[in-house]
C-alpha positions as CSV (number, residue, x, y, z in Angstrom):
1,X,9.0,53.7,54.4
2,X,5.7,52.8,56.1
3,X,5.1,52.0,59.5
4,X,5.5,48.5,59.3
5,X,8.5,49.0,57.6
6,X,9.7,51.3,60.4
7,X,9.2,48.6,63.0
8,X,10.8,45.5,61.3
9,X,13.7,48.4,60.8
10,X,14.2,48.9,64.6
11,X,13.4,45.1,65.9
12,X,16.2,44.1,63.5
13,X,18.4,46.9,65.0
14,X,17.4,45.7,68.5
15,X,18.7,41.8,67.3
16,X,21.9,43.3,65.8
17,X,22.9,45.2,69.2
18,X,21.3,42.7,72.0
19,X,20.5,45.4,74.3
20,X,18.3,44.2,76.8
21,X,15.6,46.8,79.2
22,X,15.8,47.6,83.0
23,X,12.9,49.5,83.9
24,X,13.2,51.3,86.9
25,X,10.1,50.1,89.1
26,X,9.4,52.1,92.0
27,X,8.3,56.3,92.4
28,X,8.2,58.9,95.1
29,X,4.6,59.8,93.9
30,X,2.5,61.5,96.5
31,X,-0.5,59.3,95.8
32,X,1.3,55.4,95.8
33,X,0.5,54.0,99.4
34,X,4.0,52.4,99.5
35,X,5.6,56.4,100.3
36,X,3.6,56.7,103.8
37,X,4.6,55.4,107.0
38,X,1.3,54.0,107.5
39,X,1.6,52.2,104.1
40,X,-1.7,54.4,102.6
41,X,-2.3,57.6,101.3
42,X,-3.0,60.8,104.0
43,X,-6.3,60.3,105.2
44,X,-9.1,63.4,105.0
45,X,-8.0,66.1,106.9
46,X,-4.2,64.6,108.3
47,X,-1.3,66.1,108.8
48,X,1.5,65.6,106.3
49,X,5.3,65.7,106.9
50,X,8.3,65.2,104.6
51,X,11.9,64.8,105.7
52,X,13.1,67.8,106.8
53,X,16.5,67.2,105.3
54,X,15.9,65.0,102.1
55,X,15.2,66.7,98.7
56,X,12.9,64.8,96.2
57,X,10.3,65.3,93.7
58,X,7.5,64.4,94.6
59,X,4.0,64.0,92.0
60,X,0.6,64.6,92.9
61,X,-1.8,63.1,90.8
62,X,-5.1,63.3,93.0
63,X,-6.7,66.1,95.0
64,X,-6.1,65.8,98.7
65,X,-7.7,67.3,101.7
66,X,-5.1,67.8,104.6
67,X,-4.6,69.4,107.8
68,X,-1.6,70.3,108.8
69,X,2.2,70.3,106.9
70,X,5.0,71.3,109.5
71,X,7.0,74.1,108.9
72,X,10.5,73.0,106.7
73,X,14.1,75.0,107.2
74,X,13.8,76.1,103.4
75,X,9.9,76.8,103.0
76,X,10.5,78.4,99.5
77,X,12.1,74.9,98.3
78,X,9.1,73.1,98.9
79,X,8.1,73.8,95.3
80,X,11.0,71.8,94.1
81,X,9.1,68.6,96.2
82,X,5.8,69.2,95.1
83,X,5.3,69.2,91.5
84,X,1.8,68.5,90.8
85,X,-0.2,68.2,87.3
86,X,-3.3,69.7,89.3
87,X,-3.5,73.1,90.9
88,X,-3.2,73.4,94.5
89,X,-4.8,76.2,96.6
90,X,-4.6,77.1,99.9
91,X,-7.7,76.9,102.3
92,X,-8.3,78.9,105.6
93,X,-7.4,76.2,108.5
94,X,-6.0,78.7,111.2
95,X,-2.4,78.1,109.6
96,X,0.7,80.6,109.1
97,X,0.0,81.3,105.5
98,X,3.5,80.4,104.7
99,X,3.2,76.7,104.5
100,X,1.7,75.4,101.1
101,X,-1.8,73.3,101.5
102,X,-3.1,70.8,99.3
103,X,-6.5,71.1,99.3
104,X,-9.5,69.9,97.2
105,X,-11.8,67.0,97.2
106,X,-10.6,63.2,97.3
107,X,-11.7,61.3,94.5
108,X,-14.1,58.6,95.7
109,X,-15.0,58.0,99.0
110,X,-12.9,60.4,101.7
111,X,-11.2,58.6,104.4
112,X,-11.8,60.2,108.0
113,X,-8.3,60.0,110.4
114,X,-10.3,60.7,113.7
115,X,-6.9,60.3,115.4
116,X,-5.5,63.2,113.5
117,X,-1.8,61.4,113.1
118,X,0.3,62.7,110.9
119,X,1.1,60.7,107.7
120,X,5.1,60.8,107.6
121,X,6.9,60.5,104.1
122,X,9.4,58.0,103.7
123,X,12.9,58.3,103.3
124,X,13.2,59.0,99.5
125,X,17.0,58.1,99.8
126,X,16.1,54.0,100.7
127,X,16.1,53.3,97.4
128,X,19.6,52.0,95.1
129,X,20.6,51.4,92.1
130,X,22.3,48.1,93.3
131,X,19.1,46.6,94.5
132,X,17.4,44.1,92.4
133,X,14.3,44.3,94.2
134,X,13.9,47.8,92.3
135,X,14.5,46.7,88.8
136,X,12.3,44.7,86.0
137,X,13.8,43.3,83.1
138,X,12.0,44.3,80.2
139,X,12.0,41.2,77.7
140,X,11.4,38.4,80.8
141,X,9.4,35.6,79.7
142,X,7.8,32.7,81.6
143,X,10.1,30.1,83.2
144,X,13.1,33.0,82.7
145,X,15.2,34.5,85.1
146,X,18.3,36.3,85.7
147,X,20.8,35.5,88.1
148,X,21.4,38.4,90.9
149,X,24.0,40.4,88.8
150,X,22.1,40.6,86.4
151,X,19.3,41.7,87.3
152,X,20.7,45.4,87.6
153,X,21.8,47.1,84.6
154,X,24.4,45.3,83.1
155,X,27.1,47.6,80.9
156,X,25.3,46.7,77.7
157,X,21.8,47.6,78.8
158,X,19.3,50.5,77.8
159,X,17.9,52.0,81.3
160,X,14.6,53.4,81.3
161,X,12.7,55.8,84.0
162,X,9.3,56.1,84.1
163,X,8.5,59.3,82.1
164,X,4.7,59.5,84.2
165,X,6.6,59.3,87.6
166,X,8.2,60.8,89.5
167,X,11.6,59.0,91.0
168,X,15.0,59.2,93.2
169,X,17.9,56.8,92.5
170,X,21.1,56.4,94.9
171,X,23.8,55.8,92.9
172,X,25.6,54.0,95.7
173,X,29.1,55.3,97.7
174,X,31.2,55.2,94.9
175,X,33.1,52.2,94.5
176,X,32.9,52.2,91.3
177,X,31.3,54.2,87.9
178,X,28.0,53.0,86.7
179,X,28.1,52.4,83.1
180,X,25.1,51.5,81.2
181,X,24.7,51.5,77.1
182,X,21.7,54.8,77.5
183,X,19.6,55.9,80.0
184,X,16.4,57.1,79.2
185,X,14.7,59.5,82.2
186,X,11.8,62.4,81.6
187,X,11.4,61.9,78.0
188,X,14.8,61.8,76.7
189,X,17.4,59.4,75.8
190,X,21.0,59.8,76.8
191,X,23.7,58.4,74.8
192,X,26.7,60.7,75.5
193,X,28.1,61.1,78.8
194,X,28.5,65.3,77.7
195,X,24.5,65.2,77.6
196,X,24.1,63.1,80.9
197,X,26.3,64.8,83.0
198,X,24.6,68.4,81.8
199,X,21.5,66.5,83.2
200,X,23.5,64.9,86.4
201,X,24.6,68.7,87.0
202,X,20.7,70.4,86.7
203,X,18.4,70.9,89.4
204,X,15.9,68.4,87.8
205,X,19.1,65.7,87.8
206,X,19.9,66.1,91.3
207,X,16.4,65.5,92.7
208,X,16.1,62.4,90.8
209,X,20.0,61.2,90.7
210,X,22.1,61.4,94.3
211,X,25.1,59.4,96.0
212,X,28.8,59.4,95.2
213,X,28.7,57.1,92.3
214,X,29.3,58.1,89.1
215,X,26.5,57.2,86.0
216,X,28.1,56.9,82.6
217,X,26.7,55.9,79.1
218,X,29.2,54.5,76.4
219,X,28.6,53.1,72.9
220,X,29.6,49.6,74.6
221,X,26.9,48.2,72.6
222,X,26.9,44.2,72.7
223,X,27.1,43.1,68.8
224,X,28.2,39.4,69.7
225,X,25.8,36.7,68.8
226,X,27.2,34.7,71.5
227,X,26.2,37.3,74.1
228,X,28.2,39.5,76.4
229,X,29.5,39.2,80.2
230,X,27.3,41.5,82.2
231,X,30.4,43.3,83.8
232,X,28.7,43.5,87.3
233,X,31.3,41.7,89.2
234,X,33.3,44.4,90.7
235,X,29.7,45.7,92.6
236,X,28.1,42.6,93.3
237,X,29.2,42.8,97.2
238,X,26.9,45.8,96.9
239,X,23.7,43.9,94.9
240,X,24.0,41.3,97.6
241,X,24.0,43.4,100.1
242,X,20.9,45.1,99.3
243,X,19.3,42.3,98.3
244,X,20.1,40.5,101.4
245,X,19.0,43.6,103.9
246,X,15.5,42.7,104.2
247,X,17.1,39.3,106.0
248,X,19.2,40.7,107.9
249,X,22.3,40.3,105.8
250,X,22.2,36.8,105.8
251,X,21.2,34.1,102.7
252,X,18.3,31.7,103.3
253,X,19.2,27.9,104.1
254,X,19.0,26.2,101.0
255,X,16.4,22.8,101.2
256,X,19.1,20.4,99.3
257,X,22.4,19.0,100.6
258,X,25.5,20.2,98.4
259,X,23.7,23.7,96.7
260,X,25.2,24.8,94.2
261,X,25.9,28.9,93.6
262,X,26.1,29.8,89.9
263,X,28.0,33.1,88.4
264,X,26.5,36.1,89.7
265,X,24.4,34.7,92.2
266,X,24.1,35.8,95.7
267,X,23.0,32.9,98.0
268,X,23.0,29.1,97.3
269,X,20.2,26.8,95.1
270,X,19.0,24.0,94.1
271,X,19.2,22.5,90.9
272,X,21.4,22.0,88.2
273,X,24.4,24.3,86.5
274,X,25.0,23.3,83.0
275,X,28.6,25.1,81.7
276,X,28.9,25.5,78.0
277,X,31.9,26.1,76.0
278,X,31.0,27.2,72.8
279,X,32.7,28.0,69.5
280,X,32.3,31.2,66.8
281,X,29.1,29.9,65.8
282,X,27.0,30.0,68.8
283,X,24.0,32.3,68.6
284,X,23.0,32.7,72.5
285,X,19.1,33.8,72.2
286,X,18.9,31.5,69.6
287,X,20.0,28.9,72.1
288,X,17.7,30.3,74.8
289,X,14.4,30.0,72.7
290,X,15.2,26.1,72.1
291,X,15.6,25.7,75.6
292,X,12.8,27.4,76.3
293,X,10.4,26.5,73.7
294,X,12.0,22.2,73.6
295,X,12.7,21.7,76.6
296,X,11.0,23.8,79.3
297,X,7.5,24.1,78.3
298,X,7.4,19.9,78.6
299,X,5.2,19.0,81.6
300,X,7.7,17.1,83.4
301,X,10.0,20.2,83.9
302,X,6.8,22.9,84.4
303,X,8.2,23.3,88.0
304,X,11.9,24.7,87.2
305,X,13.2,27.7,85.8
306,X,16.1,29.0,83.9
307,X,18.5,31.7,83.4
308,X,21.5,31.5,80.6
309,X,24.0,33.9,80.1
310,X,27.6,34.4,79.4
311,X,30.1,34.5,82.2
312,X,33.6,34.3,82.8
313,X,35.1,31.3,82.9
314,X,35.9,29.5,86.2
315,X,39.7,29.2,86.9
316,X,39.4,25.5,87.4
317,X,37.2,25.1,84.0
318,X,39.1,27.0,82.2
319,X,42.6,24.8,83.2
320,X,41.2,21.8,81.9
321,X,39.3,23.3,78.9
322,X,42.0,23.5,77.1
323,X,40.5,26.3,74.6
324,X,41.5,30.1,74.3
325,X,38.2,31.5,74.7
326,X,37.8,33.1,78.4
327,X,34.2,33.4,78.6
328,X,31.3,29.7,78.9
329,X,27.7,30.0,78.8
330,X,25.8,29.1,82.1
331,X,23.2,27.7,82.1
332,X,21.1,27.8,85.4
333,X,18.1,25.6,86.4
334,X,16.4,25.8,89.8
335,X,14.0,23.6,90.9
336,X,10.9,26.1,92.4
337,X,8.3,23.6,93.0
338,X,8.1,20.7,96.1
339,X,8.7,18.1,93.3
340,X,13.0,18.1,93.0
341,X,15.3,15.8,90.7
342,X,13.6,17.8,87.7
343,X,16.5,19.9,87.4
344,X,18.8,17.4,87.3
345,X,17.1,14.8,84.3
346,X,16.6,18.3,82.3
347,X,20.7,18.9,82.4
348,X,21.1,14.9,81.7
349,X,18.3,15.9,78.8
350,X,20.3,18.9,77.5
351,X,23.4,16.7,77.8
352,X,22.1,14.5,75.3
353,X,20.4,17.1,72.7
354,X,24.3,18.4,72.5
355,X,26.2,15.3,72.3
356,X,24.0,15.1,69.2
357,X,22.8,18.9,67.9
358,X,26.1,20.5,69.5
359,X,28.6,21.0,66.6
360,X,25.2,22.9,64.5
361,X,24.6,24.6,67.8
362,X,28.0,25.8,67.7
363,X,28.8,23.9,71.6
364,X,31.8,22.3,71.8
365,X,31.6,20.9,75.5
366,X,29.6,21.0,78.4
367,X,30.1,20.0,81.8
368,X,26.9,19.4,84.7
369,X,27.1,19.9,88.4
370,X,23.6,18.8,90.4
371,X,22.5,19.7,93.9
372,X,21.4,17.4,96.4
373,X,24.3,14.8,96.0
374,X,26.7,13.5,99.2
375,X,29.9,15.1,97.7
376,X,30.2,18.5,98.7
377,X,30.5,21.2,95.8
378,X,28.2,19.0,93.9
379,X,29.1,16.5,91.5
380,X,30.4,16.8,88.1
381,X,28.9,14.2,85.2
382,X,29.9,12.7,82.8
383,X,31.3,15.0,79.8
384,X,29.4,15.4,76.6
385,X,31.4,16.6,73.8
386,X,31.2,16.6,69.8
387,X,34.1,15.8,69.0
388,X,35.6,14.1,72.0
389,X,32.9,11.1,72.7
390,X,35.7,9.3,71.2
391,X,38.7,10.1,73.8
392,X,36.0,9.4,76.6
393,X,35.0,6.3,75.3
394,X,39.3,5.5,74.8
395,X,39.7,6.5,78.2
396,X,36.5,4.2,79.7
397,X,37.8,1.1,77.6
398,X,41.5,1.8,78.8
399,X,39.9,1.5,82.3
400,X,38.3,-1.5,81.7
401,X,41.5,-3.5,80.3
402,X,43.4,-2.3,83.2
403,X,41.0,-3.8,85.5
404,X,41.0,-6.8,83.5
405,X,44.3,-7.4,83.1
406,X,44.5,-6.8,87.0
407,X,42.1,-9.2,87.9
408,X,43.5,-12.1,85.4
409,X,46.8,-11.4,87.3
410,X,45.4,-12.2,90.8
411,X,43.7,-15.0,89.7
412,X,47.0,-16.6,88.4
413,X,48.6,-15.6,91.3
414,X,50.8,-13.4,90.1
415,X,49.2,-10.7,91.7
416,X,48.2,-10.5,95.7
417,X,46.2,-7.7,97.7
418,X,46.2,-8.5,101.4
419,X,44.4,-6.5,103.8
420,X,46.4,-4.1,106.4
421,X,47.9,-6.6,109.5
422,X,48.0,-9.8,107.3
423,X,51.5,-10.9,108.0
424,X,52.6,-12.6,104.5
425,X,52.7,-16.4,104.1
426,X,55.8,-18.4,105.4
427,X,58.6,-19.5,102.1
428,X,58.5,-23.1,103.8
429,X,56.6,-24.9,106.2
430,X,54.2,-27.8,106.2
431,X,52.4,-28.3,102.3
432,X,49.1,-26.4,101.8
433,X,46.4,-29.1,101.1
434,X,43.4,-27.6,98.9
435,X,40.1,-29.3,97.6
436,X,40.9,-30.2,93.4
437,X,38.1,-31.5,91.8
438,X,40.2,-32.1,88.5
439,X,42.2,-34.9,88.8
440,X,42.3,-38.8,87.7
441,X,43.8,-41.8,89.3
442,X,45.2,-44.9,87.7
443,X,44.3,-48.3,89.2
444,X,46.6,-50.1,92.0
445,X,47.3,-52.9,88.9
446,X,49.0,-50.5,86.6
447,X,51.2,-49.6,89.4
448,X,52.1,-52.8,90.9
449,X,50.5,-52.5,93.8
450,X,47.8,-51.9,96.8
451,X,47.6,-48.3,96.3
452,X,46.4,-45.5,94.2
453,X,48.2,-42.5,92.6
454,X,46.5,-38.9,91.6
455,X,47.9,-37.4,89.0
456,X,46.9,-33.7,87.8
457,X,45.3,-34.0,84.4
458,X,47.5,-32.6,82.0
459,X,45.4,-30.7,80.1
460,X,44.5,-28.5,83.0
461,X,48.0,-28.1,83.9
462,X,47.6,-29.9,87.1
463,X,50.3,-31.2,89.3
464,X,50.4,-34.5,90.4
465,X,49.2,-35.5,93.7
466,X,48.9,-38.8,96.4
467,X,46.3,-40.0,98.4
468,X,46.6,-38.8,102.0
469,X,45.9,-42.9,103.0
470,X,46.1,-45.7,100.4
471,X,42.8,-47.1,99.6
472,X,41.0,-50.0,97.5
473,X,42.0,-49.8,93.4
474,X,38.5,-48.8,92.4
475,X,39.1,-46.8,89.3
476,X,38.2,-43.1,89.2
477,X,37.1,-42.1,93.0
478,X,37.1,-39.0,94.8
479,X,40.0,-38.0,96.7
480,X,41.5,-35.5,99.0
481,X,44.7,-34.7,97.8
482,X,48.4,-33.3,98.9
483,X,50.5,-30.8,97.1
484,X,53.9,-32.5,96.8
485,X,56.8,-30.0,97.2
């Protein structure tokens, strides 16, 4: 089999198991300015100091020039820090010859610290597995992203550490075990916890791995077309957390009235949440690439983004749902860009492409919720359904006989509303008189007489009525007549 061969072989592998990457995105390298207190590199000449009670690997790509490195309570374990690819040697600067130097000359131009400060390490502990901040999904595209669960390794993922790094990884207090589908950390791949735990147990494992959490692997590979539930909802408290330190613990105030706060997701937003219940049939990246490819890449919805995924059904979804499946596909669209109600006419648009493409699609229902309406929790629209535009359209034309039939009865007067206070009209009394303009009169010679007599017109139904005061026989004229009782 050539090479070609050999790739169509594992992208079709890749398809059949719908692992997804998270790359591990930050290092404790000596020479990434992001380490130092001072957010740079040690200047020419400064003084260096690690934590005196951390332990990390640390890797040393350039050649550096320094002063000074204080004294540490284990001076023989500094070689378990300092693992660099180029040789160090030691240079006379009036030091106890016990502490290690790295000396040589700076690549480029040499910066000067004529304040002789000492460049302090970070803490190498300050970064967890739980944060999202600290992960990178491997197959993102434009307009795509996760929601906050998510974005940490769900059970079904392949984790990868940077093989040309070096890297720490708190695996949080132990709440619960962290189960990926393999990790993959200085050139190998782990796919049985027996071989992960021998490298959990080894010096080179406990540099890089720390924290009372436990890191499993499992062959909990996700071979469902329609996707799998990330399985992230016992430790999102934890993902929120860290992603919510850097403000203080708090969410940001959403710019909409009624935000909405999908599955997974930490902190309100704007937008639109499209719910999906979907049959046997339904392929979810399938699904994903139309909506990304027909929908999203218009120019009228270049300003929102989108994240789908499977998720457990919402307890008051899946009461009136009616099916067995546990599980809908969300569908998230947030509005990014100062232009809103995007969000919104692409869920009415998605709406429509299932009410008409949703039994080939393999959706059965779907159900909308917008931001930025005066109901709290968002409104719901309209259901689109193949299968059940009939029973809506039932139940809308059920609705409009009622009110029909309601208004025919009040107009007959077999059917009264009167407002709160209004005391009811009297059973006797004085005759209601009432303007009728359907009426004709007979002539004062037909009845004997000087005056005139109103009778209802029969074919209206009309009663009969009298002139309030006689008048001239003059034919047809207008009148203002009496109800007799």
């Amino acid at each position: 089999m050539g090479v070609l061969g050999l790739l169509l072989l594992w992208l079709q592998l890749c398809a059949l198991t719908r692992a997804s990457y998270k790359l591990w995105v930050p290092n404790t390298d000596f020479d990434d300015a992001a380490n130092w207190s001072q957010n740079r590199t040690p200047c020419a000449g400064a003084a260096v100091q690690f934590p005196a009670d951390k332990m990390v690997s640390v890797l040393v790509r350039e050649g550096h020039s320094i002063s000074d490195m204080p004294p540490r309570p284990e001076p023989s374990s500094l070689s378990q820090r300092l693992r660099p690819p180029v040789p160090l040697r030691t240079t006379p600067l009036g030091r106890p010859p016990h502490l290690p130097i790295l000396s040589s000359a700076l690549r480029g131009q040499p910066l000067d610290d004529s304040r002789g400060a000492s460049a302090l390490f970070l803490d190498p502990d300050r970064f967890s597995w739980h944060d999202p901040h600290l992960w990178r999904t491997g197959d993102a595209a434009r307009g795509l992203f996760s929601v906050d669960a998510e974005r940490v390794p769900c059970r079904h993922d392949d984790v990868v550490f940077p093989s040309n790094a070096s890297f720490r990884v708190g695996l949080g207090p132990g709440v619960g075990n962290v189960r990926v589908y393999s990790v993959r950390a200085l050139g190998q791949t782990f796919t049985r916890d027996e071989d992960l735990a021998a490298f959990l147990a080894s010096r080179a494992g406990r540099l890089r791995f720390h924290g009372f959490g436990a890191l499993s692997v499992g062959p909990d590979a996700c071979d469902d077309p329609s996707g799998c539930v990330c399985g992230n909802a016992e430790v999102l408290p934890w993902i929120c957390a860290a992603l919510l330190q850097p403000l203080g613990g708090r969410c940001p105030q959403a710019a909409c009235q009624d935000a909405l706060r999908p599955e997974g997701q930490c902190c309100d937003l704007c937008g639109a949440i499209v719910s999906l219940t979907h049959g046997p049939t339904f392929d979810l990246e399938r699904y994903r690439a139309r909506l990304l490819h027909t929908f999203l890449a218009l120019p009228q919805y270049q300003g929102l983004q989108m994240a789908v995924s499977k998720v457990p059904r919402q307890p008051r979804l899946r009461e009136g749902a009616g099916e067995k499946s546990d599980t809908d596909i969300q569908v998230v669209l947030v509005e990014t860009g100062p232009v809103t109600g995007g969000a919104g006419r692409l869920a009415r648009a998605l709406l429509a492409d299932i009410a008409e493409h949703g039994e080939a699609l393999g959706v059965l229902s779907a159900i909308v919720r917008e931001s930025g309406a005066s109901v709290g929790g968002g409104p719901v629209a309209v259901l689109y359904a193949p299968g059940l535009a009939g029973g809506v359209a039932a139940l809308l034309l059920l609705l409009l006989a009622l009110l029909a039939g309601a208004l025919l009865l009040q107009r007959t007067g077999r059917l009264r509303w009167r407002r709160r206070g209004e005391a009811a009209p009297a059973a006797s009394g004085a005759p209601l008189g009432f303007h009728n303009p359907v009426f004709y009169m007979d002539s004062a010679e037909a009845h004997g007489g000087g005056g005139v007599v109103a009778r209802g017109s029969p074919a209206a139904g009309l009663p009969d009525y009298v002139p309030a005061a006689p008048g001239p026989a003059a034919g047809r004229q207008e009148l203002q007549p009496q109800l007799l009782r």
